[in-house]
mmJSON file of the N, C-alpha and C atoms, coordinates in Angstrom:
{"data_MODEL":{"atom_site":{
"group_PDB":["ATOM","ATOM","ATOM","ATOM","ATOM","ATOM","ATOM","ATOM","ATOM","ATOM","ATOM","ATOM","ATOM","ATOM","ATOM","ATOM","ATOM","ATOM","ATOM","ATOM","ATOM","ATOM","ATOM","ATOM","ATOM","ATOM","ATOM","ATOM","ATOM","ATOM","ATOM","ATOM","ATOM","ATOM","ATOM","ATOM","ATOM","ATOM","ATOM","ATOM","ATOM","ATOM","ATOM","ATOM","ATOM","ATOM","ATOM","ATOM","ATOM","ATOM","ATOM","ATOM","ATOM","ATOM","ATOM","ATOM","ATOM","ATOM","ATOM","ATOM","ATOM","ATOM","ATOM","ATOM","ATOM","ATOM","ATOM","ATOM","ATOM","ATOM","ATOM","ATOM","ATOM","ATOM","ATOM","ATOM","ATOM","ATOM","ATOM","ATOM","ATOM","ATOM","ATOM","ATOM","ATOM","ATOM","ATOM","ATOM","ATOM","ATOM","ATOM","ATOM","ATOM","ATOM","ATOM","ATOM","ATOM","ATOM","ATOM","ATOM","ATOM","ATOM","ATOM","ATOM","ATOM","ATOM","ATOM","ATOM","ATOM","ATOM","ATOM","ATOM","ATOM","ATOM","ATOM","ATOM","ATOM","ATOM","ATOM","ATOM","ATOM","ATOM","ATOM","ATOM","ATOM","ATOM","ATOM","ATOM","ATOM","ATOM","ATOM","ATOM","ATOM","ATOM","ATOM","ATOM","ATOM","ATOM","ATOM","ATOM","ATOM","ATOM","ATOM","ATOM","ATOM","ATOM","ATOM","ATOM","ATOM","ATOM","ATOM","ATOM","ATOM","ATOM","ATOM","ATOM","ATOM","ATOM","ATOM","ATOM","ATOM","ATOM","ATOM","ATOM","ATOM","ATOM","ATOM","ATOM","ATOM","ATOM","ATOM","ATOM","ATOM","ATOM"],
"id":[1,2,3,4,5,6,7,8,9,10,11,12,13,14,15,16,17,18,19,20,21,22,23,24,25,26,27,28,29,30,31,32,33,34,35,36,37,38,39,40,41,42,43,44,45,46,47,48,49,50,51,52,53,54,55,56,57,58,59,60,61,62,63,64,65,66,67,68,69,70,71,72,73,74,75,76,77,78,79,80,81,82,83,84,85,86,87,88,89,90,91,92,93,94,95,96,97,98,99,100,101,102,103,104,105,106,107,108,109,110,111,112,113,114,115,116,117,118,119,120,121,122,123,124,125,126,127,128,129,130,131,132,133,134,135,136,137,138,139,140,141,142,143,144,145,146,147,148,149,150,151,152,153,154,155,156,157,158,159,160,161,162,163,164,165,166,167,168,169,170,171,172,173,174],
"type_symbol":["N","C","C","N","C","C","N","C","C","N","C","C","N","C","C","N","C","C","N","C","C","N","C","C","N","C","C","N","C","C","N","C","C","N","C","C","N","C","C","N","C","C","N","C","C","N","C","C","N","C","C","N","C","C","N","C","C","N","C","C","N","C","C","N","C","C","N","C","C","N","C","C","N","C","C","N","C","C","N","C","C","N","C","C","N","C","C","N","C","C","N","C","C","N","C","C","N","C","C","N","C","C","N","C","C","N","C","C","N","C","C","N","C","C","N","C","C","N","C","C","N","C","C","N","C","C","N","C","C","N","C","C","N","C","C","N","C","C","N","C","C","N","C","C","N","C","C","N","C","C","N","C","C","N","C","C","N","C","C","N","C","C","N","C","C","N","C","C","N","C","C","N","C","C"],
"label_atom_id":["N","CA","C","N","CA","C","N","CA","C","N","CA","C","N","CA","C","N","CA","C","N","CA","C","N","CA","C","N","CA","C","N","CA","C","N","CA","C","N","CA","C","N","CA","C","N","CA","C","N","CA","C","N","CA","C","N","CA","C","N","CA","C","N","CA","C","N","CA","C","N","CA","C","N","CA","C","N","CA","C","N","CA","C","N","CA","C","N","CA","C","N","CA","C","N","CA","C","N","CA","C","N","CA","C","N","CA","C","N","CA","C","N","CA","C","N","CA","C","N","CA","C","N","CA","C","N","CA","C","N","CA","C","N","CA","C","N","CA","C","N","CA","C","N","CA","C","N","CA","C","N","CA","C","N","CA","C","N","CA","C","N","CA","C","N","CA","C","N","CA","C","N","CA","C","N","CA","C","N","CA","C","N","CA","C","N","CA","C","N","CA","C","N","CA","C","N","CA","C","N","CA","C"],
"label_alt_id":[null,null,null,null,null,null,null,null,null,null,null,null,null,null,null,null,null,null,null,null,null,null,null,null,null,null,null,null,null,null,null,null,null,null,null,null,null,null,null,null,null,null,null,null,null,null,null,null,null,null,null,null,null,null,null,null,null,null,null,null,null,null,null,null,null,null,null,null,null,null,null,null,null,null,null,null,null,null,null,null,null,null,null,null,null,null,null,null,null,null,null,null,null,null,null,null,null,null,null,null,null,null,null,null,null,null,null,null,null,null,null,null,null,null,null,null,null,null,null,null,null,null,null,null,null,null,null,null,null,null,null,null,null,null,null,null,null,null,null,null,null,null,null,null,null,null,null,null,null,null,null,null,null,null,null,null,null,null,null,null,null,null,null,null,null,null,null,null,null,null,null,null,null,null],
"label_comp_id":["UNK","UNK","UNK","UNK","UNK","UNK","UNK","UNK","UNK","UNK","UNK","UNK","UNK","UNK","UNK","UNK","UNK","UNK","UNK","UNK","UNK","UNK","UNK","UNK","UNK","UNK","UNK","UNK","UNK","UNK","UNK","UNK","UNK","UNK","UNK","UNK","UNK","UNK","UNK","UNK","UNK","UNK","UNK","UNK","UNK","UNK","UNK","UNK","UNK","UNK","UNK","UNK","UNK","UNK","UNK","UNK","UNK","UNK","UNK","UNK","UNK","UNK","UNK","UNK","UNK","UNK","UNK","UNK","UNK","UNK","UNK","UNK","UNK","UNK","UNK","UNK","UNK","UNK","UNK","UNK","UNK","UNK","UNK","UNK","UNK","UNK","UNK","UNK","UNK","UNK","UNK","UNK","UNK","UNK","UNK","UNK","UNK","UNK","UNK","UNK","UNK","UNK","UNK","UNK","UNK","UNK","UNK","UNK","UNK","UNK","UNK","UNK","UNK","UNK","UNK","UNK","UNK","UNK","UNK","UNK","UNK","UNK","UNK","UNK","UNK","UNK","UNK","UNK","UNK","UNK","UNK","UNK","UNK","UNK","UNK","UNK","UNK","UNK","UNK","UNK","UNK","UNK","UNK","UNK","UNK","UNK","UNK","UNK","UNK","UNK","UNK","UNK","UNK","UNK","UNK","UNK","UNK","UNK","UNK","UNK","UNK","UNK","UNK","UNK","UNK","UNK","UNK","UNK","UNK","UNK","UNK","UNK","UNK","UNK"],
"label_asym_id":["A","A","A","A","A","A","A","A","A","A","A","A","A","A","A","A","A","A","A","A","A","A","A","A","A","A","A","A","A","A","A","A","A","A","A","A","A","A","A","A","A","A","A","A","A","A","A","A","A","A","A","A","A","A","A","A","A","A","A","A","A","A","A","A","A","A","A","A","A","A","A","A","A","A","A","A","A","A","A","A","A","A","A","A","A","A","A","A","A","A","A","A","A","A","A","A","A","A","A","A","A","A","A","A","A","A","A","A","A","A","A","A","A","A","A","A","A","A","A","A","A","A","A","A","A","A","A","A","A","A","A","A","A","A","A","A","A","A","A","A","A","A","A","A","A","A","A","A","A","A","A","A","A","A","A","A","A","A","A","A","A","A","A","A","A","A","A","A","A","A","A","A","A","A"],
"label_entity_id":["1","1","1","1","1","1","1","1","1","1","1","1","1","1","1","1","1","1","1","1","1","1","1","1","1","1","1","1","1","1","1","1","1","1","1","1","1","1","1","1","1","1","1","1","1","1","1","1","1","1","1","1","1","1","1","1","1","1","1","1","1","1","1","1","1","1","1","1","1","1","1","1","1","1","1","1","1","1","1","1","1","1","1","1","1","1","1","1","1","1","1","1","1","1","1","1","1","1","1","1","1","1","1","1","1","1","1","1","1","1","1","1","1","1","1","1","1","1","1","1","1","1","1","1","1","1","1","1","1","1","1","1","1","1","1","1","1","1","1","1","1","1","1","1","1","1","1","1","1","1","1","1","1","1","1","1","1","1","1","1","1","1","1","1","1","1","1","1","1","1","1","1","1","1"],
"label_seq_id":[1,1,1,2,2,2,3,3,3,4,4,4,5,5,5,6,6,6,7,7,7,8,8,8,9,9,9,10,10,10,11,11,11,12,12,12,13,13,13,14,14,14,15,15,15,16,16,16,17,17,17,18,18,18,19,19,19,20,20,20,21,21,21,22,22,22,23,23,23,24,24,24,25,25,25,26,26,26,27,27,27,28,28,28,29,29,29,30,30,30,31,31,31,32,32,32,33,33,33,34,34,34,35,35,35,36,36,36,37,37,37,38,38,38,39,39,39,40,40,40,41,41,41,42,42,42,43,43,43,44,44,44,45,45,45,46,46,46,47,47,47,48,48,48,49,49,49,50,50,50,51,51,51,52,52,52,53,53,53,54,54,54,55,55,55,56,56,56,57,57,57,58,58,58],
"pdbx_PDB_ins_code":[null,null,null,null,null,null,null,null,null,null,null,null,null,null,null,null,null,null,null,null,null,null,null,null,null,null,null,null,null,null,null,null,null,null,null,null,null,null,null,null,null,null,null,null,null,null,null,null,null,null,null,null,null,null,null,null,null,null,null,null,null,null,null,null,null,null,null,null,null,null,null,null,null,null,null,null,null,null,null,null,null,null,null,null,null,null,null,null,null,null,null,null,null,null,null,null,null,null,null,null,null,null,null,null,null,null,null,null,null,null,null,null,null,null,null,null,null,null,null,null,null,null,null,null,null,null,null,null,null,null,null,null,null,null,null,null,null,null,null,null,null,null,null,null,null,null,null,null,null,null,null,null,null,null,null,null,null,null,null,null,null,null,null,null,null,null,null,null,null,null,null,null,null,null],
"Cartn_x":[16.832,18.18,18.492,19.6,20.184,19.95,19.74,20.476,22.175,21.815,23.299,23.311,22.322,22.825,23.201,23.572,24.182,25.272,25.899,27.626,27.488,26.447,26.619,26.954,27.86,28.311,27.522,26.385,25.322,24.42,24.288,23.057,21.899,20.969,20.195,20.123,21.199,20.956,20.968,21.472,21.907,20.743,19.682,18.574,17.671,17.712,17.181,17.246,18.638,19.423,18.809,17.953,16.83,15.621,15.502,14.262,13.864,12.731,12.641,12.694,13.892,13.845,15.051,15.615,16.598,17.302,17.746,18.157,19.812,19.981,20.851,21.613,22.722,23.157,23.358,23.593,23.669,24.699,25.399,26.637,27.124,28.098,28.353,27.732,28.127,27.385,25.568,24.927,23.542,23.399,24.569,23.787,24.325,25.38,25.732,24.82,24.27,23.415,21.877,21.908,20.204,20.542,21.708,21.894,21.95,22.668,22.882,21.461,20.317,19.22,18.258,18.562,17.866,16.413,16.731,15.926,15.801,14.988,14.767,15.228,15.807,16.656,15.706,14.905,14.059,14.34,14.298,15.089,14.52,14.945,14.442,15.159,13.927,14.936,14.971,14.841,14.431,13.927,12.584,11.714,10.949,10.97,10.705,9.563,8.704,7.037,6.93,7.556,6.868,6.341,5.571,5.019,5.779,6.75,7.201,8.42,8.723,9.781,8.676,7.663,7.061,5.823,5.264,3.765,4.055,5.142,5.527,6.122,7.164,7.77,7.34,6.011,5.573,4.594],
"Cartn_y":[-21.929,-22.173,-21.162,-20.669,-19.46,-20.22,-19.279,-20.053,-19.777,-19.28,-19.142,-17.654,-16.659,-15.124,-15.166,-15.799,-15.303,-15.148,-15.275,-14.717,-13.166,-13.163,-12.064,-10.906,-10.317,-8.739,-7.442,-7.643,-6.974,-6.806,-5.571,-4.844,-5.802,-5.712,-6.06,-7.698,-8.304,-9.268,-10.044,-9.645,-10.095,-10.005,-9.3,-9.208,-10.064,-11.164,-12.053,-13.715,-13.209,-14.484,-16.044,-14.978,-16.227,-16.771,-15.939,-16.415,-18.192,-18.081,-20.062,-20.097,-19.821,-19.667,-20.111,-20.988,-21.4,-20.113,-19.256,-17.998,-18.067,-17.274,-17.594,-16.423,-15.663,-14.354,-14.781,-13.566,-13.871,-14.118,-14.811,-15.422,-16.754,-16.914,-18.326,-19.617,-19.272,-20.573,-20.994,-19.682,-20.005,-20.213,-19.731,-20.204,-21.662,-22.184,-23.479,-24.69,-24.403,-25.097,-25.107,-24.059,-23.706,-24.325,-24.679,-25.538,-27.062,-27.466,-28.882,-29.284,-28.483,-28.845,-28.781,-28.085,-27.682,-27.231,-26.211,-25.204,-23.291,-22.493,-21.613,-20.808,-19.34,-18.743,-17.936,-17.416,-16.353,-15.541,-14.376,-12.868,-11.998,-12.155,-10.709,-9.849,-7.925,-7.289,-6.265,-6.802,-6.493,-5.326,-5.995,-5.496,-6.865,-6.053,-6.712,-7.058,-8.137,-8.174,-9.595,-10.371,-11.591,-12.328,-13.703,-14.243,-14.558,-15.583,-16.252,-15.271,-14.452,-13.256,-12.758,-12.503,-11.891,-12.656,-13.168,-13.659,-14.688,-15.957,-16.739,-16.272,-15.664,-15.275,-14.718,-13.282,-13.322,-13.606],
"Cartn_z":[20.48,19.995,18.889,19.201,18.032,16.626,15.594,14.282,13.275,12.41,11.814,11.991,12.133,12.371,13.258,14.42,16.118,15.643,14.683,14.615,13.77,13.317,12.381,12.297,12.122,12.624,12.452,11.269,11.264,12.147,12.699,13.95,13.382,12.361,11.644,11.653,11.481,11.187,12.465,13.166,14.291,15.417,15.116,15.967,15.716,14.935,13.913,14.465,15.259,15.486,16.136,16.963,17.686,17.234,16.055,15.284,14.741,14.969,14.563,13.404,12.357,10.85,10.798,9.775,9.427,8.697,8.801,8.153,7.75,6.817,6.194,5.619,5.798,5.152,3.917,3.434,1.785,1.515,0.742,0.145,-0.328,-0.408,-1.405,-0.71,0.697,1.172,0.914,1.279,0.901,-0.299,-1.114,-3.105,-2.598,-2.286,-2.643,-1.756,-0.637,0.118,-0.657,-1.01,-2.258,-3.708,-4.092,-5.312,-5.219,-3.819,-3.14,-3.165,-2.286,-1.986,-3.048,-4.261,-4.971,-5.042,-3.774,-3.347,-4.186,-4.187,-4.457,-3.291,-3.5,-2.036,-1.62,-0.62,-0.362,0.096,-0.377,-0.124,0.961,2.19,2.931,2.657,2.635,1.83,3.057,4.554,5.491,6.453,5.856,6.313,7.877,9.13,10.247,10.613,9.982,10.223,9.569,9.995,9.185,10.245,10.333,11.019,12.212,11.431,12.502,13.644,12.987,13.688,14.998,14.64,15.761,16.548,15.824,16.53,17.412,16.748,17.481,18.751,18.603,20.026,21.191,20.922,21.74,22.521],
"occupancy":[1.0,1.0,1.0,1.0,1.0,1.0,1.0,1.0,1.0,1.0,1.0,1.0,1.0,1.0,1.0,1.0,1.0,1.0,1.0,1.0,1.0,1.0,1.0,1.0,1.0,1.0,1.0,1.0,1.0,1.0,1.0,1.0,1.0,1.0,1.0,1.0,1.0,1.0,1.0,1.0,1.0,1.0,1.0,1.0,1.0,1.0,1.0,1.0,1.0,1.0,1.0,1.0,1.0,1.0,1.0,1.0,1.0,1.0,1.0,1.0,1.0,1.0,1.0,1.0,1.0,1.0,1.0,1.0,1.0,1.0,1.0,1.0,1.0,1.0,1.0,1.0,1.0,1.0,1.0,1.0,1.0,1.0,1.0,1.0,1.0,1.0,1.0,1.0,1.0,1.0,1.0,1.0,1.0,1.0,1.0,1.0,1.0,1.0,1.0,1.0,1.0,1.0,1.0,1.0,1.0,1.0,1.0,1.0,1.0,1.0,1.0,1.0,1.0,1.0,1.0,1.0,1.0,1.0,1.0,1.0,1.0,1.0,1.0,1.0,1.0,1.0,1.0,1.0,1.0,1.0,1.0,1.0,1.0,1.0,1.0,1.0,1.0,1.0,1.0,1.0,1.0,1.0,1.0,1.0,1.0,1.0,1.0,1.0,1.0,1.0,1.0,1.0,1.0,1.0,1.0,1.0,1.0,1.0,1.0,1.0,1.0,1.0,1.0,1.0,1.0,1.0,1.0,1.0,1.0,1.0,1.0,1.0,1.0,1.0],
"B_iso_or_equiv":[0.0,0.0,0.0,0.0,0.0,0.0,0.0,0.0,0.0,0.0,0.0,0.0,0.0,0.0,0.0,0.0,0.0,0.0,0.0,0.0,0.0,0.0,0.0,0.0,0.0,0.0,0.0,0.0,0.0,0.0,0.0,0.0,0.0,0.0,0.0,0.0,0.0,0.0,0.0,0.0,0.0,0.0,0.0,0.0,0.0,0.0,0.0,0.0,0.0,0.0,0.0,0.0,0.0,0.0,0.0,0.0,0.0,0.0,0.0,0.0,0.0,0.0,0.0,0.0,0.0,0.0,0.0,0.0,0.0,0.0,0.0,0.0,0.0,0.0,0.0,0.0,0.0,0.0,0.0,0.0,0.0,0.0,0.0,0.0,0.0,0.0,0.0,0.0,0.0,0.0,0.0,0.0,0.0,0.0,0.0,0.0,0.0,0.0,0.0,0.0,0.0,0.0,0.0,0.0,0.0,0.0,0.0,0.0,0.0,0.0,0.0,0.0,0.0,0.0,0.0,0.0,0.0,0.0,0.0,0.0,0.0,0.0,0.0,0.0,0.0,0.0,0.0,0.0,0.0,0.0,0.0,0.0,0.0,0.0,0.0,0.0,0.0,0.0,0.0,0.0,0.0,0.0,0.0,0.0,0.0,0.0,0.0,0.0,0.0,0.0,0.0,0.0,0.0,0.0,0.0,0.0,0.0,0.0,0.0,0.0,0.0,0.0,0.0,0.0,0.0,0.0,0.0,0.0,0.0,0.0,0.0,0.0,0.0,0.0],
"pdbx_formal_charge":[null,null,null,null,null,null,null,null,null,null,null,null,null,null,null,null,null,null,null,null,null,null,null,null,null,null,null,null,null,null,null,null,null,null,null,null,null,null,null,null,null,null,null,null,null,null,null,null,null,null,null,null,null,null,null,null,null,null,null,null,null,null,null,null,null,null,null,null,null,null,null,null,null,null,null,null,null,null,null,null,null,null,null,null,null,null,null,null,null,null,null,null,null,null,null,null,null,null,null,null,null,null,null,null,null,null,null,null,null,null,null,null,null,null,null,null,null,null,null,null,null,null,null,null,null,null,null,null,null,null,null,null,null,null,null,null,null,null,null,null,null,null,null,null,null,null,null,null,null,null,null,null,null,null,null,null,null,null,null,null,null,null,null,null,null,null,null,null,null,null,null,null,null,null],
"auth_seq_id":[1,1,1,2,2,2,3,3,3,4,4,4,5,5,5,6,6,6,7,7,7,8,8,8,9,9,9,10,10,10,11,11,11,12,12,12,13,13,13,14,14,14,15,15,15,16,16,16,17,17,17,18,18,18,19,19,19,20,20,20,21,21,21,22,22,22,23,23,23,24,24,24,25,25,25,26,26,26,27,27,27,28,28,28,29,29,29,30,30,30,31,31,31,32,32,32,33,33,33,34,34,34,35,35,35,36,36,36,37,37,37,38,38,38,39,39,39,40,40,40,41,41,41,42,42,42,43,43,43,44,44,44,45,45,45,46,46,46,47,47,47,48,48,48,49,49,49,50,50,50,51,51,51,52,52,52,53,53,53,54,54,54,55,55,55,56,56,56,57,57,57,58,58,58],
"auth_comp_id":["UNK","UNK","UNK","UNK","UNK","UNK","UNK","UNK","UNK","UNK","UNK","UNK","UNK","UNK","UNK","UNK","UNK","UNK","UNK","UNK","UNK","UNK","UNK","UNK","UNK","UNK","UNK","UNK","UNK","UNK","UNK","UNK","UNK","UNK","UNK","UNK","UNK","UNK","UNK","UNK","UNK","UNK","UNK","UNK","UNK","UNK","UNK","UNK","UNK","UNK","UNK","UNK","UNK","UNK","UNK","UNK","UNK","UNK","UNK","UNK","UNK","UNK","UNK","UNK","UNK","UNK","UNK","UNK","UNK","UNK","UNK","UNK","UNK","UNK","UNK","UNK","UNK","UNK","UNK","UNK","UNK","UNK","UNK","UNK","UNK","UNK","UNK","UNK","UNK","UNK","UNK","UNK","UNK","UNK","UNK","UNK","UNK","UNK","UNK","UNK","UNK","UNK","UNK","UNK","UNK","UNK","UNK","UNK","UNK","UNK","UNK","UNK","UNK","UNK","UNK","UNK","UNK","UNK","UNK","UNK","UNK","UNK","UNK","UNK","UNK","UNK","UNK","UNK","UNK","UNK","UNK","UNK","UNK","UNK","UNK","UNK","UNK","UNK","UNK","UNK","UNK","UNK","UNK","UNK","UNK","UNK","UNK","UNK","UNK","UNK","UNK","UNK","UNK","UNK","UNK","UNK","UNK","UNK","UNK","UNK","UNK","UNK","UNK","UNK","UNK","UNK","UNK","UNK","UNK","UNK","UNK","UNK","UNK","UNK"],
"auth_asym_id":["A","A","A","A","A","A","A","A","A","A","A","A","A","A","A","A","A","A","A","A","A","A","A","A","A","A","A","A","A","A","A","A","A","A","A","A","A","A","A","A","A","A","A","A","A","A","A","A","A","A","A","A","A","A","A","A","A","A","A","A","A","A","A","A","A","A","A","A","A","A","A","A","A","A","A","A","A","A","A","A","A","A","A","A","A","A","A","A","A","A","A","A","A","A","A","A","A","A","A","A","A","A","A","A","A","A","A","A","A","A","A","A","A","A","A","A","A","A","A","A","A","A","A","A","A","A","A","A","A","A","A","A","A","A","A","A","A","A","A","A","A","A","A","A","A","A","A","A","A","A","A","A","A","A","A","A","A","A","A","A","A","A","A","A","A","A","A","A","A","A","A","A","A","A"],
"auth_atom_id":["N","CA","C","N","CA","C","N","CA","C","N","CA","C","N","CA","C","N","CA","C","N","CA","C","N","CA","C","N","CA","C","N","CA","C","N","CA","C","N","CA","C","N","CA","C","N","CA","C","N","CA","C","N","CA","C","N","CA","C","N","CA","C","N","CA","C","N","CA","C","N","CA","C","N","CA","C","N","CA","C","N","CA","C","N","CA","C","N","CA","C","N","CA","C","N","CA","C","N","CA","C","N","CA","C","N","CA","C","N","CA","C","N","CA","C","N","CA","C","N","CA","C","N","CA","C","N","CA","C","N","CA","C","N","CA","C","N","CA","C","N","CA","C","N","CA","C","N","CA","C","N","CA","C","N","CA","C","N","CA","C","N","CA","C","N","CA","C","N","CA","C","N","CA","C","N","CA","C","N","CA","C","N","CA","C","N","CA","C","N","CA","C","N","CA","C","N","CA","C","N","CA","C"],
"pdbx_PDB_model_num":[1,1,1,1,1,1,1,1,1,1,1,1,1,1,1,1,1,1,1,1,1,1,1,1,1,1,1,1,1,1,1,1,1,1,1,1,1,1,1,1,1,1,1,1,1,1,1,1,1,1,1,1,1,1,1,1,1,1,1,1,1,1,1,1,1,1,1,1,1,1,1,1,1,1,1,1,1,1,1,1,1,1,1,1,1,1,1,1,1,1,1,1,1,1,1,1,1,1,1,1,1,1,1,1,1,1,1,1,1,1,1,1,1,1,1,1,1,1,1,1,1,1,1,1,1,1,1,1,1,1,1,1,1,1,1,1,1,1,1,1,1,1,1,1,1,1,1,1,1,1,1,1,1,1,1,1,1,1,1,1,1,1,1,1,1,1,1,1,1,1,1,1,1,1]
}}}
């Protein structure tokens, strides 16, 4: 199942889209969902190698 990048107009971000990660572009909505939850925001500064982006999928 897609997550929230399948709309994203970014090449980059948008290749992301199917990843099993709740992902999130940067902007008001992720600060205000990371303040609601009172969660910490984790920054990809993207770079393409993390676990779940690749090992899982294939």
């Amino acid at each position: 199942m897609p997550n929230r990048l399948v709309s994203a107009t970014s090449p980059y971000l948008f290749q992301h889209a199917e990843n099993p990660v709740d992902w999130w572009e940067w902007g008001p909505e992720a600060f205000a969902e990371a303040r609601r939850r009172n969660v910490p925001i984790l920054l990809s500064v993207g770079y393409a190698a993390c676990h779940w982006c690749h090992e899982v999928q294939g």
